[in-house]
Backbone as CSV, one residue per row, in Angstrom:
resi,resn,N_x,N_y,N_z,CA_x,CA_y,CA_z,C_x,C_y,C_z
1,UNK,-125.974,-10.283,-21.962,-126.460,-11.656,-21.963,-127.774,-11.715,-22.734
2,UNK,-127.906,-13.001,-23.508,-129.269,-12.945,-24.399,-130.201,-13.736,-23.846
3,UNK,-131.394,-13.325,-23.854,-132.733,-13.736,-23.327,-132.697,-15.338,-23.028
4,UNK,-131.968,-16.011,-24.459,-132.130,-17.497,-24.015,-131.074,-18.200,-23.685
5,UNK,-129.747,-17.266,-23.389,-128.597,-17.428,-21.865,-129.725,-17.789,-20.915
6,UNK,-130.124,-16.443,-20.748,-130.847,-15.981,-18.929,-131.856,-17.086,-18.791
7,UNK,-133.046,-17.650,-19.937,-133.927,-18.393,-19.321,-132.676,-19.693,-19.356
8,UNK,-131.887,-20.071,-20.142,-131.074,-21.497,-19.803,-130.758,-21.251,-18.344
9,UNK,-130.297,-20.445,-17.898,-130.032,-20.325,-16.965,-130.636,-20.907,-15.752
10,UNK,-131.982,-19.832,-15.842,-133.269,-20.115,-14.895,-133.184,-21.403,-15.095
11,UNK,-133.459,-22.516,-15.918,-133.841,-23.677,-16.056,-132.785,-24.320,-15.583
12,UNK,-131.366,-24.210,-15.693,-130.421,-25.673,-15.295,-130.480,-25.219,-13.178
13,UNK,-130.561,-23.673,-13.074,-130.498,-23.697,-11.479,-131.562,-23.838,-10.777
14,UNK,-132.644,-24.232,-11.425,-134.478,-24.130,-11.015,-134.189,-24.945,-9.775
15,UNK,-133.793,-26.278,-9.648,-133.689,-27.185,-9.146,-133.191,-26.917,-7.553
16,UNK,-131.772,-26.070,-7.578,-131.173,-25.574,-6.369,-131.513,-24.149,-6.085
17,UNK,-132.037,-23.070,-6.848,-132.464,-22.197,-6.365,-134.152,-21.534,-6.151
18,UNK,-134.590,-22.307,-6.724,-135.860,-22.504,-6.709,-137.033,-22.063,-5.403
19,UNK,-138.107,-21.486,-4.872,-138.395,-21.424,-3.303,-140.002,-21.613,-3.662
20,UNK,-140.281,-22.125,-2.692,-141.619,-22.304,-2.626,-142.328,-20.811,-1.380
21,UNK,-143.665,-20.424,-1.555,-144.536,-19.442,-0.802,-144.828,-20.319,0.112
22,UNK,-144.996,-19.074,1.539,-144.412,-19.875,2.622,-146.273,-19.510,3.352
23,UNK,-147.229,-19.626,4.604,-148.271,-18.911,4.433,-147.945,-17.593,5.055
24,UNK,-146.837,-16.910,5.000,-146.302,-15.970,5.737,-146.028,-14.441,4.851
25,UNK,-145.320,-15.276,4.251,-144.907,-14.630,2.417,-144.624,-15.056,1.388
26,UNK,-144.662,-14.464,-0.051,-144.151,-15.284,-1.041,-142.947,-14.802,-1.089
27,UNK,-142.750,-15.884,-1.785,-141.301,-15.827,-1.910,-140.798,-15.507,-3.194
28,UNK,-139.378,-14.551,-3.150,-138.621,-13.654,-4.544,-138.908,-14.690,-5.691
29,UNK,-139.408,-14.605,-7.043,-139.594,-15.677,-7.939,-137.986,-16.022,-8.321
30,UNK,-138.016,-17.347,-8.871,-136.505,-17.536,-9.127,-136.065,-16.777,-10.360
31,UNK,-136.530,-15.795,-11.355,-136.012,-15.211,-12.327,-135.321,-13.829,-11.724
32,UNK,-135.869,-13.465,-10.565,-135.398,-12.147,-10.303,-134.916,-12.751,-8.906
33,UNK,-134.343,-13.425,-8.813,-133.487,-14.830,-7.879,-131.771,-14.368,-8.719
34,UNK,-132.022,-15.110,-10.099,-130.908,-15.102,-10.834,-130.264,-13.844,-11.566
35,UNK,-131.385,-13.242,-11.765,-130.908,-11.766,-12.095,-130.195,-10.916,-11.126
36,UNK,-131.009,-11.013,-9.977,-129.597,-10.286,-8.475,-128.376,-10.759,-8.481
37,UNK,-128.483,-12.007,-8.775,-126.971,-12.763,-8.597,-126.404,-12.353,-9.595
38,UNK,-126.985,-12.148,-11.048,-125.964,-11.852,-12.500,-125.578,-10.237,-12.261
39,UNK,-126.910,-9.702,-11.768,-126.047,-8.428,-11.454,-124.900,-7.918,-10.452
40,UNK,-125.055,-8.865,-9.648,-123.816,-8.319,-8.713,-122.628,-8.665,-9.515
41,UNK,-122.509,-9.842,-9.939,-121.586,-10.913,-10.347,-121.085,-10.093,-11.726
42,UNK,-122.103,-9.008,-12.316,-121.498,-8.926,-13.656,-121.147,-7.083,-12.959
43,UNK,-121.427,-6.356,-12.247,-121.176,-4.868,-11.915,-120.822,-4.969,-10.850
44,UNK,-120.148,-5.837,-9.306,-119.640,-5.662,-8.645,-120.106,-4.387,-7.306
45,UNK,-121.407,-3.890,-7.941,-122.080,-2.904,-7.162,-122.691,-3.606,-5.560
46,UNK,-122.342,-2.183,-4.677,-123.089,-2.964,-3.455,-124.136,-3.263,-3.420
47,UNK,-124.470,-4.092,-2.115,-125.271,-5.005,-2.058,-126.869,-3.712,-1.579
48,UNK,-126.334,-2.498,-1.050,-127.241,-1.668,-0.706,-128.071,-1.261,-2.406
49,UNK,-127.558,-0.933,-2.809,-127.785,-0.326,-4.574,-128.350,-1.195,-5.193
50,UNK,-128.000,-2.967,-5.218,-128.751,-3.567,-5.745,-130.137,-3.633,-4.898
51,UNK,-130.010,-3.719,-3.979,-131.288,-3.793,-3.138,-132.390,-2.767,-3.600
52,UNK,-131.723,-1.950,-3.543,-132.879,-0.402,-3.884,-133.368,-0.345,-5.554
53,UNK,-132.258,-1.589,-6.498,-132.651,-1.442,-7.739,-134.247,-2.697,-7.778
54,UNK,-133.923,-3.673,-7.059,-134.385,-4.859,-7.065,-135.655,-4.968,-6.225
55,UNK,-135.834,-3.896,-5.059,-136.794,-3.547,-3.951,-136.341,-5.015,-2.834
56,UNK,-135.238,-5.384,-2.675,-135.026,-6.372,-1.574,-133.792,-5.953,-0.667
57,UNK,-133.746,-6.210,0.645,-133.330,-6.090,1.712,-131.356,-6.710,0.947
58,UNK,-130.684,-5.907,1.950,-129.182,-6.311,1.288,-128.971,-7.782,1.633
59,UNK,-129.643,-8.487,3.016,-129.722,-10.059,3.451,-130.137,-10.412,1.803
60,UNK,-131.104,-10.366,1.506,-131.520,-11.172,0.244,-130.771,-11.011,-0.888
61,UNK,-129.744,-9.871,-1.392,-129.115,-9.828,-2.309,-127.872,-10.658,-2.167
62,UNK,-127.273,-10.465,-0.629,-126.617,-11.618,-0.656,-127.215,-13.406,-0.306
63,UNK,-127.881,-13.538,-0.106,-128.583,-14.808,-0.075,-128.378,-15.726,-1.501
64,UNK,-128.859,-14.417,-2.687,-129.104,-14.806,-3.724,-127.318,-14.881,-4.582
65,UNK,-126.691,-14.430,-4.033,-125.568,-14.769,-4.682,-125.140,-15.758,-4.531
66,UNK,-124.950,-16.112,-2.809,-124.530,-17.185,-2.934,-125.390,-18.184,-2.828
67,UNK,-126.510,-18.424,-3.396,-127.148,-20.035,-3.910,-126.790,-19.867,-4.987
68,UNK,-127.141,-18.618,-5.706,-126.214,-18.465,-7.459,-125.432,-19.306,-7.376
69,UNK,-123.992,-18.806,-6.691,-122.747,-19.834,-6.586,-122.727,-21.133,-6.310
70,UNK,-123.170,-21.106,-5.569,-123.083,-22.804,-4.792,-124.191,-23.978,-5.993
71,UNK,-125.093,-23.132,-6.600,-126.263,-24.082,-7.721,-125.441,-24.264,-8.973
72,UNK,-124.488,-22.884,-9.373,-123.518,-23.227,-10.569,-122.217,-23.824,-10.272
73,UNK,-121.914,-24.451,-9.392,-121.136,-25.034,-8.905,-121.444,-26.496,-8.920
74,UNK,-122.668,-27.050,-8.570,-123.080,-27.626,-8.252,-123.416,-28.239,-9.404
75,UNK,-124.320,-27.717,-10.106,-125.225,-27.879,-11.726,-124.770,-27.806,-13.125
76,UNK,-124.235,-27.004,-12.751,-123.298,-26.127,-14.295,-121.910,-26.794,-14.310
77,UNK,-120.726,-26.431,-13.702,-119.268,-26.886,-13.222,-119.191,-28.509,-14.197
78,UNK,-119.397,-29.657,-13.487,-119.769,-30.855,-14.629,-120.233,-30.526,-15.498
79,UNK,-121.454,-30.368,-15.716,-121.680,-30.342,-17.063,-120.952,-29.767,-18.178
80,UNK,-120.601,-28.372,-17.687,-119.912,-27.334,-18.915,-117.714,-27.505,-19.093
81,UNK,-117.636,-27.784,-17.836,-115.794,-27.827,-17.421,-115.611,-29.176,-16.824
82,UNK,-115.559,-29.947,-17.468,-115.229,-31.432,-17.348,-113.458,-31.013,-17.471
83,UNK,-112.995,-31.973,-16.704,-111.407,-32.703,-16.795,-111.199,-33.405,-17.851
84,UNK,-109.653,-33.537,-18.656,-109.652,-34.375,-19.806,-109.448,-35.491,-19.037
85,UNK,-109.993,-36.861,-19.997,-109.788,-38.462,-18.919,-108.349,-38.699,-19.938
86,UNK,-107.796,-39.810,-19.299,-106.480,-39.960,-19.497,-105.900,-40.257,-21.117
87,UNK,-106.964,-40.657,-21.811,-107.061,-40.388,-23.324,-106.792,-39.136,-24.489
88,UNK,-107.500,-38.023,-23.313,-107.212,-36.682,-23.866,-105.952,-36.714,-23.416
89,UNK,-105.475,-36.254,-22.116,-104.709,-36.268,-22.060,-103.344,-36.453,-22.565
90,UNK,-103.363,-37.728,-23.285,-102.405,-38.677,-24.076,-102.387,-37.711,-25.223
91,UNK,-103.356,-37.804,-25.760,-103.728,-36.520,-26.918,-103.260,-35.258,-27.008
92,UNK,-103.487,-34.652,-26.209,-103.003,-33.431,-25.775,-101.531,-33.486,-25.921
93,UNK,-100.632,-34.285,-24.996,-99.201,-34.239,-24.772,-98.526,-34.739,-26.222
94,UNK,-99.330,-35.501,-27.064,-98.608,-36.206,-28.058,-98.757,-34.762,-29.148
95,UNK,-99.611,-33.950,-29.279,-100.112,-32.879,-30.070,-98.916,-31.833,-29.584
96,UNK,-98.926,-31.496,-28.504,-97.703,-30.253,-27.707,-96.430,-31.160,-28.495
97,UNK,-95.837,-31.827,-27.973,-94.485,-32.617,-28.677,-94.629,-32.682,-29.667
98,UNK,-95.608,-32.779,-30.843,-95.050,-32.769,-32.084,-94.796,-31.375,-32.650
99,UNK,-95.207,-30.420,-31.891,-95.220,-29.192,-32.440,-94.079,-28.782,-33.201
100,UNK,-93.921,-27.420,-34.022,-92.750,-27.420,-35.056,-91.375,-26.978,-33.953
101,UNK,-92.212,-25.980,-33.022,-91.202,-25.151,-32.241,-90.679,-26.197,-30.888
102,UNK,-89.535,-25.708,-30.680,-88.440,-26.125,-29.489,-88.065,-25.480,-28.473
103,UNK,-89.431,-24.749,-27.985,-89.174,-24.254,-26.640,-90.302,-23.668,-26.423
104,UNK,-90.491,-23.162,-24.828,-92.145,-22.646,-24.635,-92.636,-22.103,-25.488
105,UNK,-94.170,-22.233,-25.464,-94.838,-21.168,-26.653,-94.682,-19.867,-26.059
106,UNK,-95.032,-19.380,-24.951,-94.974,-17.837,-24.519,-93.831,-17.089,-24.832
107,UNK,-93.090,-18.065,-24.961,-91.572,-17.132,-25.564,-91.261,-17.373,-26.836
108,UNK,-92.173,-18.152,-27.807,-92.033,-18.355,-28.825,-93.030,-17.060,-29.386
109,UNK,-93.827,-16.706,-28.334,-94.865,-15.204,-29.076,-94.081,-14.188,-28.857
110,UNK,-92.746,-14.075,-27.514,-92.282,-12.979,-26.968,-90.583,-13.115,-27.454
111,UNK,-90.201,-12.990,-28.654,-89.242,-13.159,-28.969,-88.538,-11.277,-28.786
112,UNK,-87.148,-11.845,-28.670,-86.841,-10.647,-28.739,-85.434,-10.868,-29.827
113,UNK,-84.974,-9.462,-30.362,-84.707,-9.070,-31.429,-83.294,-9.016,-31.036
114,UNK,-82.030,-8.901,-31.768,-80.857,-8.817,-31.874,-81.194,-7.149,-30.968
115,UNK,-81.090,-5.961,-31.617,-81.078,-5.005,-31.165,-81.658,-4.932,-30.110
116,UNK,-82.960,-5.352,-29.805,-83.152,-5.503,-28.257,-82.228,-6.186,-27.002
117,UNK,-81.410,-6.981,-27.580,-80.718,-7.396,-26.579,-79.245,-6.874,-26.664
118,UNK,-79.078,-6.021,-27.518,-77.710,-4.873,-27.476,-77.993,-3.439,-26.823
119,UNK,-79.396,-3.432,-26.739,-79.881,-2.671,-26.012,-79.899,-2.561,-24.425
120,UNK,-80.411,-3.709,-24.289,-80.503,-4.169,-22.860,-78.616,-4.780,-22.123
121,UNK,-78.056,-5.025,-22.762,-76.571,-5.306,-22.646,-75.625,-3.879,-22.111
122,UNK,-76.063,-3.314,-23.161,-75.528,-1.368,-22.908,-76.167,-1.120,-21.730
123,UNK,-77.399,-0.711,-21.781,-78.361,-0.697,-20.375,-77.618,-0.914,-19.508
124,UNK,-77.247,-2.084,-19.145,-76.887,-2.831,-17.851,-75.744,-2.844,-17.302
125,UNK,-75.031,-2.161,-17.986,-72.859,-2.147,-18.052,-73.009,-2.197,-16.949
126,UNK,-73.447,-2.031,-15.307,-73.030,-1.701,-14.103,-73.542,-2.717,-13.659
127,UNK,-74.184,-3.889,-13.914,-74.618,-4.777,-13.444,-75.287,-4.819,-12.240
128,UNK,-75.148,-5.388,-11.030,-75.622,-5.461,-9.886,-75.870,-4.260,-9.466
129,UNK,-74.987,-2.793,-9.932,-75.147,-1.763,-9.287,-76.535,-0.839,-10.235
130,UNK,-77.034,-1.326,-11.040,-78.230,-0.915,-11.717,-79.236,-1.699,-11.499
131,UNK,-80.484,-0.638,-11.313,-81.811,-1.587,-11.116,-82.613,-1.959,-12.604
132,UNK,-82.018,-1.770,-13.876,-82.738,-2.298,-14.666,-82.034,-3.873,-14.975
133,UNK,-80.654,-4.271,-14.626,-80.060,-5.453,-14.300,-80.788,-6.041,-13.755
134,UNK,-81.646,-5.940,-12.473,-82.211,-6.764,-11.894,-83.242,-6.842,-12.300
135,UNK,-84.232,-6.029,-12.885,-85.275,-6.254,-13.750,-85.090,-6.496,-14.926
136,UNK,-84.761,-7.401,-15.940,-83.868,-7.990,-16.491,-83.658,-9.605,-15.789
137,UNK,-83.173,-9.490,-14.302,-83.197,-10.921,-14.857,-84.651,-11.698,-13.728
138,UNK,-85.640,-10.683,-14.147,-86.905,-11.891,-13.249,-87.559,-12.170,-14.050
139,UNK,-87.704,-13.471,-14.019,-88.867,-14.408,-14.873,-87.165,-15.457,-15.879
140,UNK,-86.548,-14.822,-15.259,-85.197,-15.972,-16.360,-84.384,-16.856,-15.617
141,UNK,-84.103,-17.854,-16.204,-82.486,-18.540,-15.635,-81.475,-17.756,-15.537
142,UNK,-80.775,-17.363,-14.973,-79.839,-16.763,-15.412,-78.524,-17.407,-14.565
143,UNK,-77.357,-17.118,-15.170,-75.924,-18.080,-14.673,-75.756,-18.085,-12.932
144,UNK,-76.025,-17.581,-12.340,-75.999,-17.862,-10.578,-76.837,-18.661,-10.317
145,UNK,-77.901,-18.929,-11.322,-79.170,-20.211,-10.574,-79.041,-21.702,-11.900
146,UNK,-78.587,-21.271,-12.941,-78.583,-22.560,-13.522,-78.397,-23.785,-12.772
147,UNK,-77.600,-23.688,-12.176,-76.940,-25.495,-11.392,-78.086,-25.921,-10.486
148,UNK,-78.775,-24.714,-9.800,-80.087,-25.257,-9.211,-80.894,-25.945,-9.835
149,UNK,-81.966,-25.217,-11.500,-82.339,-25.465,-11.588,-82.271,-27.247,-12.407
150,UNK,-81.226,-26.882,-12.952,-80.535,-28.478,-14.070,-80.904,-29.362,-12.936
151,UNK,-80.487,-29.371,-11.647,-80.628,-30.303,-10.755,-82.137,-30.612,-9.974
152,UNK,-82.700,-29.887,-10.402,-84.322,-29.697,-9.743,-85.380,-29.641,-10.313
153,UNK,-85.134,-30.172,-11.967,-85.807,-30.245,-13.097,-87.450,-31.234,-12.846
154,UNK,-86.950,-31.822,-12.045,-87.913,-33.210,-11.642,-89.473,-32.243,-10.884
155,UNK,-88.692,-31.640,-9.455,-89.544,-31.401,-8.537,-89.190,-30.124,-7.590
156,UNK,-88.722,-29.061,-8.352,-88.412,-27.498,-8.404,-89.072,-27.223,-7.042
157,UNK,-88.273,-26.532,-5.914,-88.733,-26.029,-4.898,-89.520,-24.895,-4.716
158,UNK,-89.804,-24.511,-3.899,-90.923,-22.912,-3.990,-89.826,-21.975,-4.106
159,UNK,-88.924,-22.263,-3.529,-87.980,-21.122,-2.891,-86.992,-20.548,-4.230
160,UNK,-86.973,-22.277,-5.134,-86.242,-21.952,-6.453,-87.217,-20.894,-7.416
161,UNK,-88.392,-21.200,-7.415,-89.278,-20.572,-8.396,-89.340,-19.214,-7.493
162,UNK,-89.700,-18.988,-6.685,-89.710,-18.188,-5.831,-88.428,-16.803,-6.579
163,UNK,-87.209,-17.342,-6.564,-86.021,-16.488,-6.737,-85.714,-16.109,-7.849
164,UNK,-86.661,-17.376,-9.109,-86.650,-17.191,-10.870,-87.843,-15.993,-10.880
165,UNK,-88.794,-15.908,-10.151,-90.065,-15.293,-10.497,-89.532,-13.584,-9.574
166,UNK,-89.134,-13.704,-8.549,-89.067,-12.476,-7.772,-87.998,-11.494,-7.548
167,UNK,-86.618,-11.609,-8.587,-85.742,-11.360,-8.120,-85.345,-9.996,-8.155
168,UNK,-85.064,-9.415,-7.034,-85.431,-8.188,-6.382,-84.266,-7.410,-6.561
169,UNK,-84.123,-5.813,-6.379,-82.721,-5.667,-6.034,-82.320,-5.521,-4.858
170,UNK,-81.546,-6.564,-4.798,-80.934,-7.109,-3.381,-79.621,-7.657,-3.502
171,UNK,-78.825,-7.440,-2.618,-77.375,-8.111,-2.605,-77.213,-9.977,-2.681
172,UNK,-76.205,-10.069,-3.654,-76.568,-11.596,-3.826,-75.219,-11.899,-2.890
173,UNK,-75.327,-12.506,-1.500,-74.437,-12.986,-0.128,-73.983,-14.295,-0.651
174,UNK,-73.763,-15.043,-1.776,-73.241,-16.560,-1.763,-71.852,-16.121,-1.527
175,UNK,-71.012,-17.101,-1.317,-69.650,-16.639,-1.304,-68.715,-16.457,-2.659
176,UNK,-69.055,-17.227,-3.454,-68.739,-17.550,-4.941,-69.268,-15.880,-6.119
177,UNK,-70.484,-15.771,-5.720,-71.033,-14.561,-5.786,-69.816,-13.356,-5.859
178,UNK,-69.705,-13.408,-4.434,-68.797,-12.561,-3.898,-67.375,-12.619,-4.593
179,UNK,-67.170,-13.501,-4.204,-65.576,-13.413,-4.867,-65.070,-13.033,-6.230
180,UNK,-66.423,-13.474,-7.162,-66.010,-13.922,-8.436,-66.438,-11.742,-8.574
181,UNK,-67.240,-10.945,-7.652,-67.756,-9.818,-7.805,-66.662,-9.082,-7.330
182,UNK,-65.889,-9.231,-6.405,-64.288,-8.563,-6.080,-63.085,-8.853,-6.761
183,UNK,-63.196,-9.787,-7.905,-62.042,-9.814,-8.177,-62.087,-9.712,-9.950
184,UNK,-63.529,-9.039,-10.378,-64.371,-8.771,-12.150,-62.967,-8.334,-12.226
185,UNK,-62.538,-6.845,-11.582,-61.288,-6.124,-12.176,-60.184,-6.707,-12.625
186,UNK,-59.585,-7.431,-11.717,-58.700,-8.681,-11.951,-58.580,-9.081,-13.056
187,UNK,-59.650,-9.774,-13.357,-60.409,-10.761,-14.569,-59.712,-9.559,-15.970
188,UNK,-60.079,-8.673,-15.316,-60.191,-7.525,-16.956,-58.654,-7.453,-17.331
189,UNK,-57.824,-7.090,-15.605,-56.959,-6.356,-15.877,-56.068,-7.499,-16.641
190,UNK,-56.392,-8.832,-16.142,-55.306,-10.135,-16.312,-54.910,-10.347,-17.991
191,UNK,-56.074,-9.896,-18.328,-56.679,-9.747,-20.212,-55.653,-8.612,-20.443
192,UNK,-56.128,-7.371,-19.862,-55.482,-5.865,-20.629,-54.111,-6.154,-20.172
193,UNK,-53.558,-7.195,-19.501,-52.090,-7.395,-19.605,-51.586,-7.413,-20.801
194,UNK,-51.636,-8.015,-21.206,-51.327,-8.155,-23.104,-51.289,-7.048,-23.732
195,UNK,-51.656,-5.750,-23.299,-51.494,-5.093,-24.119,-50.232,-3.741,-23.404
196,UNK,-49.810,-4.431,-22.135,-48.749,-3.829,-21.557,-48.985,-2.751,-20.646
197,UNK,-49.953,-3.307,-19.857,-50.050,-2.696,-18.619,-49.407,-2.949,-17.876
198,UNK,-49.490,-2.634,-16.782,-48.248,-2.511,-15.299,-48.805,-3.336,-14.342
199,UNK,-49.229,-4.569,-14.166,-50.084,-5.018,-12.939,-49.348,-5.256,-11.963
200,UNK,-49.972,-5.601,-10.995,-49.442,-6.263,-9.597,-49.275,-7.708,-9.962
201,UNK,-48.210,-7.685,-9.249,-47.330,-9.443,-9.138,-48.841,-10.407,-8.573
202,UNK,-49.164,-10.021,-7.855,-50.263,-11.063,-7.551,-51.073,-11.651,-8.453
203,UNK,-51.087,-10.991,-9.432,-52.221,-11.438,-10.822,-51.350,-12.834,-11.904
204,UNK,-51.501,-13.913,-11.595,-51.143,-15.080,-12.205,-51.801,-14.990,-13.791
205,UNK,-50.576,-15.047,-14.737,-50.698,-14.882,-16.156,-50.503,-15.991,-16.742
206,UNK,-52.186,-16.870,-17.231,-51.233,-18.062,-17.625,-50.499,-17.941,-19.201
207,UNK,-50.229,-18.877,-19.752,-49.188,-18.500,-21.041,-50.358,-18.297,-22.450
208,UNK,-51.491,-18.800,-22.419,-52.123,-18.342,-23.834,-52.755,-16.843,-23.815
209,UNK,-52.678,-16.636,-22.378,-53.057,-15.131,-21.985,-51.939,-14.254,-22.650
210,UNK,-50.741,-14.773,-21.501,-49.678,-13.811,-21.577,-48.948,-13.830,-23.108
211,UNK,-49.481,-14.702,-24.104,-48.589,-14.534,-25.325,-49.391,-13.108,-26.166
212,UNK,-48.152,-12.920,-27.188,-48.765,-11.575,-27.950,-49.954,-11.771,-28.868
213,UNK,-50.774,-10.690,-28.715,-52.287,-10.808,-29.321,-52.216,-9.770,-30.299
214,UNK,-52.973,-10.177,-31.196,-53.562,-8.927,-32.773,-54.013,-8.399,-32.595
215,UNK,-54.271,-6.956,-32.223,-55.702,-6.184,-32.158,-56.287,-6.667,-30.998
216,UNK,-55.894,-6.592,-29.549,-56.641,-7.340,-28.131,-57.637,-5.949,-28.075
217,UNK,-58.906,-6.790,-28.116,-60.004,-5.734,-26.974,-60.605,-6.627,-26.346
218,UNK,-60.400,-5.474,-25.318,-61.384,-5.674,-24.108,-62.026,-4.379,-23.263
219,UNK,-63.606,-5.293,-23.406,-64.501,-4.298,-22.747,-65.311,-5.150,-22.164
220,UNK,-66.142,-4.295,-20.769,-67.332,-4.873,-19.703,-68.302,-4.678,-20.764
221,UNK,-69.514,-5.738,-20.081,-70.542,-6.072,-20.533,-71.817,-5.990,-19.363
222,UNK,-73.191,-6.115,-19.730,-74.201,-6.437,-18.634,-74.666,-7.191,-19.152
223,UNK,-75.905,-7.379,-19.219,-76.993,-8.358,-18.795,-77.596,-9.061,-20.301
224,UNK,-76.721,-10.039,-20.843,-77.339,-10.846,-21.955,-78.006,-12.066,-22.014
225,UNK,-79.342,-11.495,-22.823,-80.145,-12.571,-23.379,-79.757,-12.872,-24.408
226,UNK,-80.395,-14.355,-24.206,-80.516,-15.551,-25.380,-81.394,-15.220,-26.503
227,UNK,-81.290,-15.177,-27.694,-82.100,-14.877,-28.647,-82.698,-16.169,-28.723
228,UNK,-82.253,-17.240,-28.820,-82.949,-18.134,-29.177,-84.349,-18.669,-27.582
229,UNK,-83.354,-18.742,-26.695,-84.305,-18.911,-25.912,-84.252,-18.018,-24.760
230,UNK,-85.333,-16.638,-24.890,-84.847,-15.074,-24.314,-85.529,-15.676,-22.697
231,UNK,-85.516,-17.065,-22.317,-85.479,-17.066,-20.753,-84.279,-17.460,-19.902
232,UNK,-83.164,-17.572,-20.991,-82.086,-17.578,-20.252,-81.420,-16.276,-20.324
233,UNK,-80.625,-15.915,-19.919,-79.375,-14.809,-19.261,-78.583,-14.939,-18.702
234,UNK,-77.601,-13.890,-18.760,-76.066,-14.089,-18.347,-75.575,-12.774,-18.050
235,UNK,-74.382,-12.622,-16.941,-74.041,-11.562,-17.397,-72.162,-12.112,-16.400
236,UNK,-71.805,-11.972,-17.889,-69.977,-12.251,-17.821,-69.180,-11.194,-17.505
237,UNK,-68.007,-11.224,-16.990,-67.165,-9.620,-16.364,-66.939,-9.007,-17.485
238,UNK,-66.822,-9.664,-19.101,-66.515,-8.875,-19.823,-66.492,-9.501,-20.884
239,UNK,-66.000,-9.299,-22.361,-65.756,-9.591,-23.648,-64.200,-9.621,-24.305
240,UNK,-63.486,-10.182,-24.861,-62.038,-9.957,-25.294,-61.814,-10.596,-26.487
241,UNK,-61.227,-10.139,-27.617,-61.212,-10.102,-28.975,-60.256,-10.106,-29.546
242,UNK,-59.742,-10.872,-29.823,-58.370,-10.567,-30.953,-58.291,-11.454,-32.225
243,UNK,-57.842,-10.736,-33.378,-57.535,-11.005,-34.727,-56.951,-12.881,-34.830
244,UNK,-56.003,-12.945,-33.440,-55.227,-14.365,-33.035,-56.291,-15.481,-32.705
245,UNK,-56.577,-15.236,-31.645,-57.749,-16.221,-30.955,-59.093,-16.357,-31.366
246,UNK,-59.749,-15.041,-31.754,-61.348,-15.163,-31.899,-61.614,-14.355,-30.763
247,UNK,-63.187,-14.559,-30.479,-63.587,-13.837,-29.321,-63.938,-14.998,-28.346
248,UNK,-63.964,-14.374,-26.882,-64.323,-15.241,-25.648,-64.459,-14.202,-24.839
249,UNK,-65.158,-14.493,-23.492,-65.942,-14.322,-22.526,-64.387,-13.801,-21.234
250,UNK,-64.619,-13.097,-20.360,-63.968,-12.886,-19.136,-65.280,-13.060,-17.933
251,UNK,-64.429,-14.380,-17.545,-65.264,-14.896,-15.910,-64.044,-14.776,-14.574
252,UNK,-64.535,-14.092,-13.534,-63.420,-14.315,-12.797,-63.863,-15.522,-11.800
C-alpha cells in the first residue's frame, strides 16, 4: 500500500475511528489505529503477534479491527461501491444482448474441442457404473433433468440447482431412470436384430427396424457433450449406422 492510500485512508475513517485522551490515558493515535487493522486484514496473523509487533494488548488489536470494519463500511462502502440505478442497469442488459455470442460467456471462454469430447465419450462407455460419468455431468443439463429445468426457467428451485451443481455418484431411484437402465440391452439387442441374431420373442421388432440394413453398426456410448453449448449432455444406450438410413441414437 502507498503512503497516500494509508494517509487517504486515515482521513476518510478520522471521523469514526478517531479517540480523544482520556485524564487517565492517551489514547492509540488513529494512524497506528489503522495500521493494526491493515495488518491483520492484510497477514491474517494473530491477534497475540500483532500485539507484541504494535506494543498493544490483543483487546486493542481486536478493538481496532473491528471499528476498521464497521468505519469502512460505514464511510467508504457508498462512496467507492455504489449500486447501478435503473438507467445503468437498462444499459448494462441492452450491452449483454447485443453481444456477438449466443450463450454464456463462461462457456464461451471454456469451450471444448471435438477431441475432447471423443475423449470424454470413450471415458465413460460404462456410464452410471463409472465415476468419471458422474463427474462429467456436474455443473450441466443433462437428459434426466432437462424437463425440469425447461419448466423452471422462470424461478429454478434450490433443490433443482442443487442436483445441476452437486451431482454425486449416487444411484438415480426415478422409475423411468430405472427402466429405461434395465432394459439399455434390449434397446441394443432390438438394433443387432438386423443383423441376425437369435433374440427372445419378447423383444417387439417394429418394421423400419426389422427391414434389411447396409453395413448396420452398432455400438454403446457414454457421456456426450455439446460442442456448441458444452453445458448440456447426454448420454444415449447407444449409436446405430447404416449405409440405408444414416445414423441415429438407441434410447430404451
Amino acid at each position: 500500500m502507498s503512503e497516500e492510500t494509508y494517509v487517504y485512508l486515515c482521513n476518510k475513517l478520522r471521523p469514526a475511528m478517531e479517540r480523544q485522551d482520556t485524564p487517565f490515558r492517551e489514547c492509540i493515535p488513529l494512524k497506528k489505529r489503522v495500521a493494526i487493522a491493515l495488518w491483520k486484514l492484510a497477514t491474517g496473523s494473530e491477534y497475540r503477534s500483532i500485539g507484541h509487533l504494535f506494543g498493544v494488548s490483543n483487546t486493542t488489536v481486536c478493538r481496532c479491527v473491528q471499528d476498521f470494519c464497521a468505519a469502512a463500511e460505514t464511510l467508504l462502502v457508498p462512496e467507492l461501491i455504489r449500486s447501478p440505478d435503473r438507467e445503468q442497469f437498462a444499459e448494462m442488459a441492452a450491452y449483454t444482448e447485443n453481444r456477438p455470442f449466443k450463450k454464456p460467456w463462461c462457456f464461451s471462454q471454456h469451450e471444448v474441442t471435438e477431441e475432447e469430447i471423443e475423449n470424454v465419450e470413450r471415458a465413460t462407455i460404462r456410464q452410471a457404473s463409472c465415476v468419471q460419468w458422474h463427474q462429467e455431468r456436474v455443473g450441466r443439463i443433462t437428459g434426466s433433468i432437462a424437463h425440469r429445468v425447461l419448466t423452471a426457467t422462470e424461478l429454478p428451485s434450490k433443490s433443482l440447482i442443487n442436483t445441476i451443481c452437486e451431482q454425486r455418484h449416487r444411484p438415480i431411484m426415478k422409475p423411468w431412470i430405472q427402466w429405461g437402465r434395465h432394459h439399455e440391452q434390449d434397446a441394443i439387442d432390438t438394433h443387432q436384430y438386423a443383423l441376425g441374431a437369435n433374440l427372445s420373442s419378447t423383444i417387439y421388432i417394429c418394421a423400419p427396424v426389422d427391414a434389411p440394413h447396409q453395413n448396420l453398426v452398432v455400438r454403446k456410448t457414454g457421456f456426450r457433450i455439446c460442442q456448441t453449448m458444452p453445458y448440456l449432455g447426454v448420454s444415449c444406450d447407444g449409436y446405430v449406422s447404416c449405409d440405408c438410413c444414416g445414423e441415429g441414437v438407441i434410447e430404451a
